[in-house]
N, CA, C and O atoms as a GROMACS GRO file, in nm:
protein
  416
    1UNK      N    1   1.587  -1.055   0.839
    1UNK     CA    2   1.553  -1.049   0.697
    1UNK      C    3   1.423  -1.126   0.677
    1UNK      O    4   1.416  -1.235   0.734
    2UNK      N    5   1.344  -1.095   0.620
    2UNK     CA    6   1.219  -1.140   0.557
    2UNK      C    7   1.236  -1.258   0.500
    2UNK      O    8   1.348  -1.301   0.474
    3UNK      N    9   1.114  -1.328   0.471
    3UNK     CA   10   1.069  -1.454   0.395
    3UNK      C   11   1.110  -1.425   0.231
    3UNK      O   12   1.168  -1.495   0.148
    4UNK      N   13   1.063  -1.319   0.226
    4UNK     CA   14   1.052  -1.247   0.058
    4UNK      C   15   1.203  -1.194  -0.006
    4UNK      O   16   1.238  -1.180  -0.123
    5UNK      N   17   1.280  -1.169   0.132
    5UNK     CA   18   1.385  -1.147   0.082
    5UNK      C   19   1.505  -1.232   0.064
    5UNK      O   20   1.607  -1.212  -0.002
    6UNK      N   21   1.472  -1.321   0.131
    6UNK     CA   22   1.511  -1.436   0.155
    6UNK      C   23   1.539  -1.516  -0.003
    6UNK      O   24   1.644  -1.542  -0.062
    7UNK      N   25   1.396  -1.540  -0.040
    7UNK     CA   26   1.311  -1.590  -0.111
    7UNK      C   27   1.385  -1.535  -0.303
    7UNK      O   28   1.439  -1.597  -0.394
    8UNK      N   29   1.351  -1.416  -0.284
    8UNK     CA   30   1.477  -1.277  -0.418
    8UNK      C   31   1.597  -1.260  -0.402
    8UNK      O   32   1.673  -1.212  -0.485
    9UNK      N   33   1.627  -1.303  -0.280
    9UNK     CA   34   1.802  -1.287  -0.277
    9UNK      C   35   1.841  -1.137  -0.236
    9UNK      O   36   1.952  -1.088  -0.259
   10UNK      N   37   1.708  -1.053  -0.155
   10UNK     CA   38   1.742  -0.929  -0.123
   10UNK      C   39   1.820  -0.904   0.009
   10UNK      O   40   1.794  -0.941   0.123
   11UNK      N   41   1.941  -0.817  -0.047
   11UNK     CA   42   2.043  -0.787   0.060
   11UNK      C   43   1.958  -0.690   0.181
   11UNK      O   44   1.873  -0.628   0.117
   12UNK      N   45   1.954  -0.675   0.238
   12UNK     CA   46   1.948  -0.559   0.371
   12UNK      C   47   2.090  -0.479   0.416
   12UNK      O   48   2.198  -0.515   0.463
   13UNK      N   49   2.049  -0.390   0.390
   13UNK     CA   50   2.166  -0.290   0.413
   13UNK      C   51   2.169  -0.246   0.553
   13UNK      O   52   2.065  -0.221   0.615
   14UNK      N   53   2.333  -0.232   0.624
   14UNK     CA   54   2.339  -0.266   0.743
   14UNK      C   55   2.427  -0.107   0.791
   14UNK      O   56   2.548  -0.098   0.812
   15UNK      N   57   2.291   0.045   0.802
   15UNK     CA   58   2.330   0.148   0.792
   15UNK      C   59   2.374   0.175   0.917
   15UNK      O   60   2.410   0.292   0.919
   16UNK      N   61   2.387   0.130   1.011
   16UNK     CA   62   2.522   0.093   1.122
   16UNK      C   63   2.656   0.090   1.089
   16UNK      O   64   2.745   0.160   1.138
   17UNK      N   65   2.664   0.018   1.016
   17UNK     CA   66   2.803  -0.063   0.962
   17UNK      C   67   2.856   0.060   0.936
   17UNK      O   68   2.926   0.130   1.008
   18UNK      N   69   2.798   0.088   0.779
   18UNK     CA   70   2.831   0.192   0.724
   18UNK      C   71   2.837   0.310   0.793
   18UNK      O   72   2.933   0.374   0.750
   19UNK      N   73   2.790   0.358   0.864
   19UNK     CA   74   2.844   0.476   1.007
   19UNK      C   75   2.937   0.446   1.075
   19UNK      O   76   2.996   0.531   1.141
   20UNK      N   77   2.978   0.300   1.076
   20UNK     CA   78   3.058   0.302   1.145
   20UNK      C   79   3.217   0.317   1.075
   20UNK      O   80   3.327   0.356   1.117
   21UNK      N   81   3.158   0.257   0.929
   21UNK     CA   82   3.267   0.338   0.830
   21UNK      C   83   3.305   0.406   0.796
   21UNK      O   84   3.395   0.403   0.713
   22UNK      N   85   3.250   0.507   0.848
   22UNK     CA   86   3.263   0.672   0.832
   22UNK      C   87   3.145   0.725   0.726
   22UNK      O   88   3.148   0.814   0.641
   23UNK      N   89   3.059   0.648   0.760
   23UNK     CA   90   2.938   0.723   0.625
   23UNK      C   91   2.876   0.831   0.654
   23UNK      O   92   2.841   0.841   0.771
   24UNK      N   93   2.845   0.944   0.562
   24UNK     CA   94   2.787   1.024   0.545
   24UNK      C   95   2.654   1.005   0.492
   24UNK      O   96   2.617   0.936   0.397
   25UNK      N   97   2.555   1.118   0.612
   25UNK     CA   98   2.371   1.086   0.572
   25UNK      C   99   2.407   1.229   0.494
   25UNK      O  100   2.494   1.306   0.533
   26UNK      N  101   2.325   1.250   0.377
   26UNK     CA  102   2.291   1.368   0.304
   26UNK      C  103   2.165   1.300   0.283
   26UNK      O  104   2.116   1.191   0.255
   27UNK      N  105   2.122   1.495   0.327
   27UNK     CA  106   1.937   1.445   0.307
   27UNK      C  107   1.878   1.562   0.196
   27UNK      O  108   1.869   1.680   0.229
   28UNK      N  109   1.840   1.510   0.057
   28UNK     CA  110   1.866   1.576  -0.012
   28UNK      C  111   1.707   1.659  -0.003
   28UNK      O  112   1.714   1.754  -0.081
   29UNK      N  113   1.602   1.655   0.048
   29UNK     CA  114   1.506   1.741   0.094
   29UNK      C  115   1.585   1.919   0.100
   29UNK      O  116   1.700   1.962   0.109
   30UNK      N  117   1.446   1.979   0.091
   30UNK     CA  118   1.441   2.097   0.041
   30UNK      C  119   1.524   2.190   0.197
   30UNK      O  120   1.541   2.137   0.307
   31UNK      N  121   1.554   2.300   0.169
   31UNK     CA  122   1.694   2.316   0.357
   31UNK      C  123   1.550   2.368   0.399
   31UNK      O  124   1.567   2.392   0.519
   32UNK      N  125   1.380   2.409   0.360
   32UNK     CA  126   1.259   2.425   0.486
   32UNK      C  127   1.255   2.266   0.547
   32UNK      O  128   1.272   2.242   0.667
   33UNK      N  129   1.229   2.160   0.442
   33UNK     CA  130   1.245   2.048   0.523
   33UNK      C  131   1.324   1.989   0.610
   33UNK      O  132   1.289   1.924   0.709
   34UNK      N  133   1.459   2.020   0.562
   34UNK     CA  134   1.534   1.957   0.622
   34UNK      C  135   1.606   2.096   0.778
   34UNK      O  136   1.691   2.077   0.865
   35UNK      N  137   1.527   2.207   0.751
   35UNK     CA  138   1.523   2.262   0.913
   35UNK      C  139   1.402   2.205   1.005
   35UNK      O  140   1.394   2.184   1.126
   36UNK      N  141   1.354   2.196   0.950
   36UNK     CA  142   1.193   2.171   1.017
   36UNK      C  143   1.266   1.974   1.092
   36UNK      O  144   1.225   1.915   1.192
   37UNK      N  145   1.333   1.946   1.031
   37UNK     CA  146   1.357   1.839   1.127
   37UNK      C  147   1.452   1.729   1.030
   37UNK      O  148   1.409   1.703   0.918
   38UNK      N  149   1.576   1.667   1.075
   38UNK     CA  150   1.638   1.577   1.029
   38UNK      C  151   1.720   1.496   1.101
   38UNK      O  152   1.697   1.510   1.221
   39UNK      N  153   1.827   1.397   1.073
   39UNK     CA  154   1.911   1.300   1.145
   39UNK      C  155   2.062   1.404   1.173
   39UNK      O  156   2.129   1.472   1.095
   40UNK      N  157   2.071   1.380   1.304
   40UNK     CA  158   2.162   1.471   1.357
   40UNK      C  159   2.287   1.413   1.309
   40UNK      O  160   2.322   1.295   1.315
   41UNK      N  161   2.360   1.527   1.254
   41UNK     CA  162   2.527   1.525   1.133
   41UNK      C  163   2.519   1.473   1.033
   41UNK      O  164   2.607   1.410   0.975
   42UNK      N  165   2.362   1.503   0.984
   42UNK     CA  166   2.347   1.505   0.814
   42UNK      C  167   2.376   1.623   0.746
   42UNK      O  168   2.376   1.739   0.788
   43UNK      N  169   2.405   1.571   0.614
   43UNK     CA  170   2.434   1.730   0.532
   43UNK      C  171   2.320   1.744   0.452
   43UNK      O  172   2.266   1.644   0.405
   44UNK      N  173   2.271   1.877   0.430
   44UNK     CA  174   2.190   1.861   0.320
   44UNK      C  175   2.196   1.944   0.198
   44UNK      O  176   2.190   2.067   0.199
   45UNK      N  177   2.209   1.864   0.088
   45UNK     CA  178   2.241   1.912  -0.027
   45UNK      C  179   2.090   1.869  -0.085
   45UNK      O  180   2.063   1.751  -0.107
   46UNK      N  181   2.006   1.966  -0.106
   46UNK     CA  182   1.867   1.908  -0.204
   46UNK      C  183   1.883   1.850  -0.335
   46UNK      O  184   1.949   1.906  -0.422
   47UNK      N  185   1.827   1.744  -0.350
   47UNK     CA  186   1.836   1.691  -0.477
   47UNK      C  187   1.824   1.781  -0.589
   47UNK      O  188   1.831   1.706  -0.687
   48UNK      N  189   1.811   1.889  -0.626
   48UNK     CA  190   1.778   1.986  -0.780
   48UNK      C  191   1.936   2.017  -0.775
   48UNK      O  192   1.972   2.096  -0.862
   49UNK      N  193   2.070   1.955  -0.662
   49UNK     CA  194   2.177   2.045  -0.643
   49UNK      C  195   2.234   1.879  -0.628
   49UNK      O  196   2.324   1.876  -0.544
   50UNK      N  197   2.215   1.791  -0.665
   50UNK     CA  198   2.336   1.681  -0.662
   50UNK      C  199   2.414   1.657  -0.764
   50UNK      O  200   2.503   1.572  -0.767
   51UNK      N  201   2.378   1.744  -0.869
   51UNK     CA  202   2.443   1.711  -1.007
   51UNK      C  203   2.567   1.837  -0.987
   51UNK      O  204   2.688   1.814  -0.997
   52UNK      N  205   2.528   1.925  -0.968
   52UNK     CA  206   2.643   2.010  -0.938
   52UNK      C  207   2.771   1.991  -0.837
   52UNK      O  208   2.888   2.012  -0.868
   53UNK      N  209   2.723   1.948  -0.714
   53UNK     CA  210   2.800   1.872  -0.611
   53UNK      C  211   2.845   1.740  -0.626
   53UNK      O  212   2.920   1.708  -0.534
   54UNK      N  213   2.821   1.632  -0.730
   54UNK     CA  214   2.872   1.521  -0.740
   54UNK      C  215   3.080   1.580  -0.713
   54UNK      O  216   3.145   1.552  -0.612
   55UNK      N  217   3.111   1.626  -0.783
   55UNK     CA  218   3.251   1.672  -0.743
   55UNK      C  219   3.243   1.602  -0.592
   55UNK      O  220   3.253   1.485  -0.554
   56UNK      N  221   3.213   1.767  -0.501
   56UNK     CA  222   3.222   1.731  -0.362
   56UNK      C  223   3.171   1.616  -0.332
   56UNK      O  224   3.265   1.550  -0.288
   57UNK      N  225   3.059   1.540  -0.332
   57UNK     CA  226   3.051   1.398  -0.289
   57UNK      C  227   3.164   1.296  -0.344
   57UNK      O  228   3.222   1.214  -0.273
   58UNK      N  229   3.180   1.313  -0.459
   58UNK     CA  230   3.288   1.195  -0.454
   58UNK      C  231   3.432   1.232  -0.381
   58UNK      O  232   3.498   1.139  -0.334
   59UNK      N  233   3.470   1.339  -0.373
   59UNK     CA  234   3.590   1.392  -0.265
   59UNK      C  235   3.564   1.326  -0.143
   59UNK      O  236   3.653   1.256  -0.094
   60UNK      N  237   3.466   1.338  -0.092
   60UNK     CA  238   3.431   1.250   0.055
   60UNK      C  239   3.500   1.159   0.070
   60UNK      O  240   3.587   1.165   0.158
   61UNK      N  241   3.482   1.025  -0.021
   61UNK     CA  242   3.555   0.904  -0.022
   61UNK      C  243   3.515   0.859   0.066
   61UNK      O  244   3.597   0.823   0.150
   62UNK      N  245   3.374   0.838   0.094
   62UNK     CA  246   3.336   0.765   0.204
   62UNK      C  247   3.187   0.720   0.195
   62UNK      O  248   3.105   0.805   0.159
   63UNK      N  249   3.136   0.568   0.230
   63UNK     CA  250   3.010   0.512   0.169
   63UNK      C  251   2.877   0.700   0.230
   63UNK      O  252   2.848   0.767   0.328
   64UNK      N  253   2.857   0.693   0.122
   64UNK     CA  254   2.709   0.816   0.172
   64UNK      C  255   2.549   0.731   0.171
   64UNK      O  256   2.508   0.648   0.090
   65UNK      N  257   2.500   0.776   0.262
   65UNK     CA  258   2.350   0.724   0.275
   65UNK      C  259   2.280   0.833   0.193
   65UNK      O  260   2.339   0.939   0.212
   66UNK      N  261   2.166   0.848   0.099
   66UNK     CA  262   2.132   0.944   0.103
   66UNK      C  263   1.945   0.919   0.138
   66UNK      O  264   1.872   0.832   0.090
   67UNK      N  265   1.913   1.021   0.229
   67UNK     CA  266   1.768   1.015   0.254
   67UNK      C  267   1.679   1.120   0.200
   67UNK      O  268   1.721   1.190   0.107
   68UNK      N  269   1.551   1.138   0.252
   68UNK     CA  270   1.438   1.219   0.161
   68UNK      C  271   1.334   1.224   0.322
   68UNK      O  272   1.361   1.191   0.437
   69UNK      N  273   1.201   1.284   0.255
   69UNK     CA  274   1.091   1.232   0.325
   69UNK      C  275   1.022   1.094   0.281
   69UNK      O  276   0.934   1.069   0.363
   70UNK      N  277   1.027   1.019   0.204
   70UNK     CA  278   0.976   0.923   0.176
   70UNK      C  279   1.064   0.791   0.081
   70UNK      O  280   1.034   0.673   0.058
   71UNK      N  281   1.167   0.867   0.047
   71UNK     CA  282   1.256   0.749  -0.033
   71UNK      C  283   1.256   0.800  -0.196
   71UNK      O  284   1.361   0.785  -0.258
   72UNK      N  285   1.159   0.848  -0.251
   72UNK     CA  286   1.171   0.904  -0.384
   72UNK      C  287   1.282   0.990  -0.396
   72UNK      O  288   1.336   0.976  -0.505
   73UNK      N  289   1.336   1.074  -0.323
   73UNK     CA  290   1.429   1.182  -0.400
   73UNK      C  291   1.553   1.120  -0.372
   73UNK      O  292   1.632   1.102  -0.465
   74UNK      N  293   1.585   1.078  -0.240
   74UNK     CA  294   1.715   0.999  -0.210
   74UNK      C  295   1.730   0.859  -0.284
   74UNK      O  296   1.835   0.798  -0.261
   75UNK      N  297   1.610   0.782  -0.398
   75UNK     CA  298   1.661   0.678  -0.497
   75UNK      C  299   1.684   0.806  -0.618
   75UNK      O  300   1.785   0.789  -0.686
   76UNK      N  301   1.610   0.919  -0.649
   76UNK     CA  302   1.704   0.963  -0.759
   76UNK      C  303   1.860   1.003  -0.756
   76UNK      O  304   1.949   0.977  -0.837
   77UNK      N  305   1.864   1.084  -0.619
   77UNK     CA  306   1.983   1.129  -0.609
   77UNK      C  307   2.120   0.920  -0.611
   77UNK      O  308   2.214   0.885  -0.682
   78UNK      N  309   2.065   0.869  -0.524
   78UNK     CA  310   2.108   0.719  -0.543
   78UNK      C  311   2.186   0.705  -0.704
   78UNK      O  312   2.306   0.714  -0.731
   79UNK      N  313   2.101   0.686  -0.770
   79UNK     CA  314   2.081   0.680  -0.905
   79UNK      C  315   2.204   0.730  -0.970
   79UNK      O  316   2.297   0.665  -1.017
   80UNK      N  317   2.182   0.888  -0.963
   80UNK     CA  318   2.252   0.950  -1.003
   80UNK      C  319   2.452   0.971  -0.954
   80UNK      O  320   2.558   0.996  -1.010
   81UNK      N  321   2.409   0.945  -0.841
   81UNK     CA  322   2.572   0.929  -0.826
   81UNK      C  323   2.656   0.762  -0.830
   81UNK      O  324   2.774   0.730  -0.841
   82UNK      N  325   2.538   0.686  -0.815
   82UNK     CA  326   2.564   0.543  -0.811
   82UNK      C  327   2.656   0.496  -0.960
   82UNK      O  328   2.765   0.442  -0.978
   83UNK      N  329   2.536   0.555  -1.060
   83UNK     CA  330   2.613   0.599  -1.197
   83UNK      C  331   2.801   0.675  -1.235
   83UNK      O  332   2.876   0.671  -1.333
   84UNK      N  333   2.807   0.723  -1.128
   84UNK     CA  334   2.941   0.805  -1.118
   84UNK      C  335   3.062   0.712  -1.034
   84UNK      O  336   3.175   0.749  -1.000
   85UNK      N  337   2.994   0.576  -1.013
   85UNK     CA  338   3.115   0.507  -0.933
   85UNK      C  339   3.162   0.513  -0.750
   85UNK      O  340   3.254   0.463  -0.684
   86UNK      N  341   2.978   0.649  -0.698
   86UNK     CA  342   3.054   0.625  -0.576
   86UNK      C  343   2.952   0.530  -0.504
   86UNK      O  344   2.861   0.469  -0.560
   87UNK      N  345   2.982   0.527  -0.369
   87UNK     CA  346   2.978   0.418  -0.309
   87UNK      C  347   2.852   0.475  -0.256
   87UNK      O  348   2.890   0.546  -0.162
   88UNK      N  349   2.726   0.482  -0.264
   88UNK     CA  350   2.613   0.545  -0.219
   88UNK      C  351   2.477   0.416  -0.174
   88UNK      O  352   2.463   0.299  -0.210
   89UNK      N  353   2.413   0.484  -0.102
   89UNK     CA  354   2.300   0.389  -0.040
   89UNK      C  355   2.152   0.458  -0.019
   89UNK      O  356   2.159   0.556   0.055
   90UNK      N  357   2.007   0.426  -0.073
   90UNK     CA  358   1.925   0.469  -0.009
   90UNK      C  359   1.838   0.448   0.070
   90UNK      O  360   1.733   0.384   0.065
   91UNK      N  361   1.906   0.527   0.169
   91UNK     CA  362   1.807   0.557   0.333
   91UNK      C  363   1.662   0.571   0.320
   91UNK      O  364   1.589   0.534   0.412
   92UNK      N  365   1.625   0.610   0.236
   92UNK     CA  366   1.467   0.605   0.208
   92UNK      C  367   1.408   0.748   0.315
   92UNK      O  368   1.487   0.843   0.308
   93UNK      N  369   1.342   0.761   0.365
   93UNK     CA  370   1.270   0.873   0.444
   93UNK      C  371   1.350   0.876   0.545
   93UNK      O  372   1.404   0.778   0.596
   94UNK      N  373   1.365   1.024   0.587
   94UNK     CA  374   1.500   1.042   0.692
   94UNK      C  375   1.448   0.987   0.856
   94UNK      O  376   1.535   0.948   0.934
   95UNK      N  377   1.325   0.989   0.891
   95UNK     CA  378   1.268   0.949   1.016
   95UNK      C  379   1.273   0.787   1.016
   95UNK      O  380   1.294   0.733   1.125
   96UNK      N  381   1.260   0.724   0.927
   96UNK     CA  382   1.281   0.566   0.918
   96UNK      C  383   1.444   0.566   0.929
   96UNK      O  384   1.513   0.505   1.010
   97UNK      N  385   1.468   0.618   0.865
   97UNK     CA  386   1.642   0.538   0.894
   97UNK      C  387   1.684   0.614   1.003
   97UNK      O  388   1.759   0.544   1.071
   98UNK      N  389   1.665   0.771   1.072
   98UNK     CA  390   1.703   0.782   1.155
   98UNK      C  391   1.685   0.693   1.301
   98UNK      O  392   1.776   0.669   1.380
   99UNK      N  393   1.510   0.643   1.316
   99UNK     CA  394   1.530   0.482   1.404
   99UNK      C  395   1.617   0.362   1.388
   99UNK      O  396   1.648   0.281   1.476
  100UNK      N  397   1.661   0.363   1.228
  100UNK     CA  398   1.739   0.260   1.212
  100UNK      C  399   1.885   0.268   1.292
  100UNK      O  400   1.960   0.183   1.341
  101UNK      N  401   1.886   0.432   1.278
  101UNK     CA  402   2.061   0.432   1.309
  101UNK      C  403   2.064   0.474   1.450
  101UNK      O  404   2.163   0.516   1.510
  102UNK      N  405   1.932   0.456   1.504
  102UNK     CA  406   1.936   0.491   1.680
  102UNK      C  407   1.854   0.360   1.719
  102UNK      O  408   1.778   0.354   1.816
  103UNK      N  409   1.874   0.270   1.644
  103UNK     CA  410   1.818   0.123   1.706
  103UNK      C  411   1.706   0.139   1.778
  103UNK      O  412   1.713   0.084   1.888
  104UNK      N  413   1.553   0.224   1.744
  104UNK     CA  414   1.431   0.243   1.811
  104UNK      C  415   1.373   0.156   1.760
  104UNK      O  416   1.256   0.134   1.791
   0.00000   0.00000   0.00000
């Protein structure tokens, strides 16, 4: 953890853990992006489609990561279901957290 986070009291999220809790990556990128390349046994539901699927995500019952290419769409989708009571996290760009969750 950082000086700065240290410093704000910022948590670091430990997206290990949570895989190992049974978490689900949904990468809410567009399905050209998310063929063209993503974290292997992610789902992808594009963000213009999380409001409809909140149902199915909260059925999961299980912490979800959600990622993007850069972190913008996976803090809206965040947002939006975080609001609904489930247990959600954002992964930020799917190539950064995919090193995270393969310890590169």
């Amino acid at each position: 953890m950082s000086i700065l986070n240290k410093i704000f009291g910022i948590k670091s999220t430990d997206y290990n853990q949570l895989m190992k809790d049974g978490g689900i990556v949904i990468d809410v990128r567009t399905p050209g992006e998310f063929n063209s390349g993503h974290i292997k046994g992610s789902i992808n539901i594009p963000l213009d489609k999380i409001k409809s699927k909140i149902k199915k995500i909260e059925n999961l019952k299980k912490p979800v990561i959600f990622c993007c290419a850069s972190g913008m769409r996976s803090g809206q989708a965040t947002s939006i279901t975080k609001s609904r009571g489930i247990d959600v996290y954002n992964g930020g760009g799917w190539s950064s957290l995919d090193r995270k969750l393969n310890n590169v």
